[in-house]
N, C-alpha and C positions, 0 to 999 in steps of 0.2 A: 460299338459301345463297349467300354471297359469293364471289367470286373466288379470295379467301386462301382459305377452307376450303375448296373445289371442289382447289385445289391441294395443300392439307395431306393433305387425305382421300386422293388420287390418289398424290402422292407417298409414304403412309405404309403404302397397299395395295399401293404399287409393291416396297419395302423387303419385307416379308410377300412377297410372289410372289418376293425373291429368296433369302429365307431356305427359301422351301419348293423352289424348285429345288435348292438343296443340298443340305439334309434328304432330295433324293428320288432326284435321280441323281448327287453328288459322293458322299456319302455310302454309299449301294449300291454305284456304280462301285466301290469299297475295297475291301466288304467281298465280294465277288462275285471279286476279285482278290487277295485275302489269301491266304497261305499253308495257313494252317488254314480256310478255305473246305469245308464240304461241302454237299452235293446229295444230293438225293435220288431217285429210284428214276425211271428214264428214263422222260419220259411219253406220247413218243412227237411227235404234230402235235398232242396238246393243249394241248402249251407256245405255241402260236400264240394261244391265248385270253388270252394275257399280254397281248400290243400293243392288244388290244382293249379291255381293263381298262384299261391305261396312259391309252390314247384318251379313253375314257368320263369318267377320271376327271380327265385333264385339265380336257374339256371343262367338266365339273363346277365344277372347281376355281376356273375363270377365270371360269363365271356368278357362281359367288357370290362374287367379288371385283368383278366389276360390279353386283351386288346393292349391296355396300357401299359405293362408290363414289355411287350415283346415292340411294342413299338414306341418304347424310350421317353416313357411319359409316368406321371401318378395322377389317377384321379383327383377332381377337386385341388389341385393345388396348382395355382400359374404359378409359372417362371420353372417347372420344372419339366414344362414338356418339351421335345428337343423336337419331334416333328409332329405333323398335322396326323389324327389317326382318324384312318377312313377306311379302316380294316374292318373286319367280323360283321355286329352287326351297325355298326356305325356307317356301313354302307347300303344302309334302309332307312336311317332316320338319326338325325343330330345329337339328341340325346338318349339313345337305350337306355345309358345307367338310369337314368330317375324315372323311366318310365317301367325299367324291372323294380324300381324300390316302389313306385305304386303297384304294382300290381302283387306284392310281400302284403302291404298294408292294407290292400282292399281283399285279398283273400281272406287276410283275419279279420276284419271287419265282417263280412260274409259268413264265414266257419261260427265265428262269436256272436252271429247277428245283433253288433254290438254300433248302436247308434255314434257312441264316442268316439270310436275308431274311425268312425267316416268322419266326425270331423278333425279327426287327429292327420287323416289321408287331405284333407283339405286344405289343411296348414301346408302343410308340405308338397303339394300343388302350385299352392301361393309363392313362397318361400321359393323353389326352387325357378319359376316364372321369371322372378324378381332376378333372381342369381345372373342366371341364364343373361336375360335381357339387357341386365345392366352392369353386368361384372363379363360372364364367359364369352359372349360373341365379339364385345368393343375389345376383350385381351387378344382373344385371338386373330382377330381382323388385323389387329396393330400385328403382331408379332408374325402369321404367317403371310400375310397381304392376299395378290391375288389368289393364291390355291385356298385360302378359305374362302374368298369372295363366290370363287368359280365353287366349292363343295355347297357352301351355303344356301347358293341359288339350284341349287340341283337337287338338294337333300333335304325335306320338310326337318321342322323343328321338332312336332309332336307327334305327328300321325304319321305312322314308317308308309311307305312307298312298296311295291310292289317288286318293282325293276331294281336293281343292286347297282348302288354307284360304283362307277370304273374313275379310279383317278387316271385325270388327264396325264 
């Protein structure tokens, strides 16, 4: 990979990582602070399991933006990934990134025992379901053929797997 694309890729992952801080605390920040705000049923010190989610799912969040990064791609965006990534933890489950960005969103929903935020986590459930299903698998299918066909059947969609996919 060249110079320009080591740059493009970084800087277009960089863009992506600021659209998802907004998406995860400008956005919460609002609706956690809105007027018509409710919560739900006091949960006591399990709301502390929130910053732990938060954590995990950062952590998450930024592996598989280094996934994409080193392996000549950007998030979220076709036509600019150059190969199939089945690196880090994309090799336990198809989509990590969106399932670190629910587990950002349901830690504050938890921490905030805040009713709206779970369904703010539910749109975004929906939403990325929809993406997934009818935008990300038919792109990639086309674009890598069988090495996605072969990853796809071996690699659940949502609930990671145990055993680490080995690419063929």
């Amino acid at each position: 990979m060249s110079a320009k694309e080591t740059l493009v890729n970084t800087f277009g992952t960089l863009v992506v990582i600021v659209i998802a801080i907004i998406c995860a605390t400008v956005i919460p920040f609002e609706i956690i602070n809105s007027k018509s705000h409710t919560v739900f049923t006091d949960i006591g010190n399990f709301r502390f399991i929130g910053p732990v989610c938060i954590f995990i799912g950062v952590v998450g969040y930024l592996a598989c933006c280094w996934s994409f990064i080193a392996g000549k791609g950007m998030p979220a965006i076709e036509g600019m990934q150059k190969q199939l990534i089945v690196n880090g933890l994309y090799r336990f489950v198809r989509n990590p990134i969106y399932i670190s960005w629910y587990l950002i969103i349901f830690g504050e929903a938890v921490y905030f025992q805040s009713r709206d935020l779970l369904l703010y986590l539910l749109f975004w459930i929906v939403f990325f379901h929809i993406r997934v299903v009818f935008c990300e698998e038919p792109y990639l299918s086309v674009t890598f053929g069988e090495s996605y066909e072969s990853y796809r059947k071996s690699v659940p969609r949502w609930i990671p797997r145990l055993k680490a996919y080995l690419d063929q």
